[in-house]
C-alpha positions as CSV (number, residue, x, y, z in Angstrom):
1,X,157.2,83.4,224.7
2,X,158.4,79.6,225.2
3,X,160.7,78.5,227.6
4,X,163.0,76.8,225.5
5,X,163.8,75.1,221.9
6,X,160.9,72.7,222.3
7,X,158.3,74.6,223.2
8,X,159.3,77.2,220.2
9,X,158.9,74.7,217.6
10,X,155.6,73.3,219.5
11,X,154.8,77.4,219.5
12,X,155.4,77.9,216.1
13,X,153.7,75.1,215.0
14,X,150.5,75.9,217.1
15,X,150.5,79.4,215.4
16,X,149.8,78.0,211.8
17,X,151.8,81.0,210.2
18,X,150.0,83.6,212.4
19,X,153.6,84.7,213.3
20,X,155.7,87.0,211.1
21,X,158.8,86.7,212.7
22,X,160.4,86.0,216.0
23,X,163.7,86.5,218.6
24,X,165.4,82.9,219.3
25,X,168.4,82.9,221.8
26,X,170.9,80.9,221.4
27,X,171.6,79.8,224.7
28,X,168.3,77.9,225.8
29,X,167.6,74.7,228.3
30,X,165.7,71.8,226.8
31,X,167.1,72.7,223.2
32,X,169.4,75.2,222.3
33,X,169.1,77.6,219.5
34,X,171.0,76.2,217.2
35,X,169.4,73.1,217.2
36,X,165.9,74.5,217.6
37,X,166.7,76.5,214.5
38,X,167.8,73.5,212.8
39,X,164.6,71.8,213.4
40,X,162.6,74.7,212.3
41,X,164.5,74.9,208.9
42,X,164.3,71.4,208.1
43,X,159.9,71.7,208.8
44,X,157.7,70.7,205.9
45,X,155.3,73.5,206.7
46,X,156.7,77.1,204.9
47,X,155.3,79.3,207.2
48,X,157.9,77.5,210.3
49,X,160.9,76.8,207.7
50,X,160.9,80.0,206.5
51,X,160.0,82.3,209.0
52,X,162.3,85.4,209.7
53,X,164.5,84.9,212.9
54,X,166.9,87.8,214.8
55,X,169.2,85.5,217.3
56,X,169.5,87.2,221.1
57,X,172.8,86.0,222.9
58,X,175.4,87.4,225.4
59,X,177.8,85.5,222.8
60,X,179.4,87.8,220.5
61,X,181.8,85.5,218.5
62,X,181.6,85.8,214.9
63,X,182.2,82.0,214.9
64,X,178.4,81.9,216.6
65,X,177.1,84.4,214.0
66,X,178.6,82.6,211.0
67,X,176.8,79.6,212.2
68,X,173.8,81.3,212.5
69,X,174.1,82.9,209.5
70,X,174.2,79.5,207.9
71,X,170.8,78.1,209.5
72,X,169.0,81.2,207.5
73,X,168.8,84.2,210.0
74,X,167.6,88.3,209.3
75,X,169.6,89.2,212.7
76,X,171.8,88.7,215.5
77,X,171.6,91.1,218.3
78,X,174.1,90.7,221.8
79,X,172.4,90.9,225.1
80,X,171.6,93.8,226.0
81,X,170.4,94.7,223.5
82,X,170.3,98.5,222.3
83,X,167.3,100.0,221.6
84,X,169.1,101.4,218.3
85,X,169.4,98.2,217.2
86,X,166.4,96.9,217.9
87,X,164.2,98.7,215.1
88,X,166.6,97.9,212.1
89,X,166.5,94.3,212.8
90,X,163.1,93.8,213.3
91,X,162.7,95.6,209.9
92,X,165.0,93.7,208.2
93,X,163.6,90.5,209.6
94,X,159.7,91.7,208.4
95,X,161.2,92.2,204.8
96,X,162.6,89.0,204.8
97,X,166.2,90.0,205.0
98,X,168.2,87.4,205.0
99,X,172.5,87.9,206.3
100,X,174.6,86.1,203.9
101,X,177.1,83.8,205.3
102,X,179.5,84.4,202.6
103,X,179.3,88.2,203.9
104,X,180.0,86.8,207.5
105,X,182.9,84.9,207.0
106,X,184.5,87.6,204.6
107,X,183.7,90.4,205.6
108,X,186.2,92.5,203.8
């Protein structure tokens, strides 16, 4: 658990790919999701830039999951979150599933 965008990325770091995947909310002090996710993408280690994330918010804007979607997530899950939700995302996130954008944006 960290506190906020910071202390993930000083978390993540620590773990020297001992981590298979893990929840980032959006809406954090310090650093913010985004941002935080930004930062871990652009990381020259491959077991931080390409880790598996699911994104936790009470925002439920497809403009906020199209940005995510962007960054490189497996999931995006609105507070609270639903136990029936939960499972498929984590799976999705351990196989490495990644939600295309181009899906998001167009989703017809």
């Amino acid at each position: 658990m960290a506190e906020n965008g910071r202390d993930a990325i000083k978390l993540l770091m620590a773990a020297h790919g001992k981590i298979d995947m893990a929840f980032l909310d959006l809406d954090m002090p310090v650093m913010g999701g985004f941002t935080c996710l930004k930062v871990i993408r652009a990381a020259p280690n491959a077991f931080i830039s390409e880790l598996p994330f699911v994104i936790l918010t009470a925002y439920t804007g497809m403009s906020q999951l199209e940005k995510a979607a962007e960054l490189g997530i497996s999931g995006f899950l609105s507070k609270p979150v639903s136990i029936k939700t939960l499972p498929d995302a984590i799976h999705k996130a351990l196989n490495k599933k990644m939600i295309d954008p181009a899906a998001v944006a167009n989703p017809l």
